[in-house]
C-alpha positions as CSV (number, residue, x, y, z in Angstrom):
1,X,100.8,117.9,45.4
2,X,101.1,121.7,45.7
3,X,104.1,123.5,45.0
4,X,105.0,126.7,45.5
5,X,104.7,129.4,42.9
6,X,107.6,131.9,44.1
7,X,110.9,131.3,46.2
8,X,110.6,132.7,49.7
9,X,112.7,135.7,50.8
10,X,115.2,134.8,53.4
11,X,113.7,138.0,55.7
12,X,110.1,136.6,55.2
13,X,111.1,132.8,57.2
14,X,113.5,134.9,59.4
15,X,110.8,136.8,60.3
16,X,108.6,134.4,61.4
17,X,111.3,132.4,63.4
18,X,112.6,134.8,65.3
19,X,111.0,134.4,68.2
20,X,112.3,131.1,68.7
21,X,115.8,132.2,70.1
22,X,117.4,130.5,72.9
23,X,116.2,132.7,76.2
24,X,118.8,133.2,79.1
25,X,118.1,131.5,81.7
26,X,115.6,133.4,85.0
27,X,118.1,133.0,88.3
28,X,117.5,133.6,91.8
29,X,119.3,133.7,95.0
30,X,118.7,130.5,96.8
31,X,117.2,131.7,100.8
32,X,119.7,129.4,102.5
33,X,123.0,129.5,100.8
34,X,122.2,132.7,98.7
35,X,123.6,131.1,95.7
36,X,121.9,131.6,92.1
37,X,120.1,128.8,91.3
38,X,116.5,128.8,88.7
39,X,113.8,129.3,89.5
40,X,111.3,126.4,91.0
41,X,114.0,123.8,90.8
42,X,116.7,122.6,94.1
43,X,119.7,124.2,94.8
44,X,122.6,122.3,93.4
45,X,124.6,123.3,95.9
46,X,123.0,123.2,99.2
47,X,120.0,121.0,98.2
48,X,117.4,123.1,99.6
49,X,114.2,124.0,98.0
50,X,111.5,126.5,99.9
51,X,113.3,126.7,103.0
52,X,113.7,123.0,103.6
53,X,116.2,120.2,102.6
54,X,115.2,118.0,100.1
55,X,118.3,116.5,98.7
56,X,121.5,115.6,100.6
57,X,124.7,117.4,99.3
């Protein structure tokens, strides 16, 4: 089994993780309650989704 020759720097595996950061999250206004909610999901708070109601709240 192959083993590695040298230890790896600590910048060299930072490097190649870094773009796997947490990402804030994308918000919009909701077009009924004007709200932020994310995008392509139901509002949570007035259960609306493209202009119509989908969920009771």
């Amino acid at each position: 089994m192959p083993v590695p020759k040298q230890k790896q720097a600590k910048s060299r595996s930072r490097r190649r993780r870094s773009h796997q950061s947490i990402k804030d999250q994308n918000l919009i206004q909701c077009s009924n309650c004007l709200r932020s909610k994310p995008n392509h999901r139901v509002c949570p708070s007035c259960g609306y989704y493209k202009a119509r109601q989908v969920i009771k709240v």
